[in-house]
C-alpha positions, 0 to 999 in steps of 0.5 A: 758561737753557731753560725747562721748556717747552723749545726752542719756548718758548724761542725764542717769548721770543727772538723777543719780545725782538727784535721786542718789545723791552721796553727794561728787565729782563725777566724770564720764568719758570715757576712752580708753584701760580701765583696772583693776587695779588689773588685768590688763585685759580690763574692761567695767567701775570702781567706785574708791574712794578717802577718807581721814585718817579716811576712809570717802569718799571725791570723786568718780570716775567712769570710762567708757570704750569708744568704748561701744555699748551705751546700754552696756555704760548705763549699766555699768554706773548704775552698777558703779553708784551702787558701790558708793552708796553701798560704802556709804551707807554700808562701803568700798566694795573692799572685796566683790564687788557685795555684796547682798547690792550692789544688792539691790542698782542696782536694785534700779538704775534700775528701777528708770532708766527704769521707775519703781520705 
């Protein structure tokens, strides 16, 4: 299903799925008003989670503010794209979000987006 953001962001999420693969449901979309769920104040995106009674992930949800310059939607969907391979790869990230290895997992989605690997 196309996105509001349309082909280029399209293909930014055909491309995570490839060369990032989450190995769960994944699903991607936009949404109006986004806020956090926590706080309340409006947000550009989330990666929430589901997982069963013994903490595996089953499925990933990342949500995308609507309304984003398309760069600023980009962005933040290879932001999120990096909380769930963090979240896999180094266990339940809710303590320390954007944590070194969160880092090193965004930078990764970069450059494999920008070309670089």
């Amino acid at each position: 299903m196309r996105s509001v953001y349309g082909k280029k962001f399209d293909k930014v999420v055909k491309m995570l799925r490839i060369e990032f693969p989450l190995g769960v449901p994944t699903t991607v979309k936009t949404v109006t008003n986004l806020k956090c769920e926590e706080s309340g104040e409006e947000i550009y995106g989330q990666c929430s989670s589901s997982e069963n009674s013994k903490g595996v992930v089953k499925k990933f949800l990342l949500e995308i503010a609507r309304d984003l310059p398309l760069g600023l939607a980009v962005d933040t969907l290879l932001h999120e794209w990096a909380h769930a391979t963090d979240h896999l790869a180094n266990g339940d990230p809710r303590m320390h979000p954007h944590r070194n290895s969160w880092g090193v997992h965004y930078a990764r989605i970069w450059r494999a987006y920008a070309g670089e690997k």
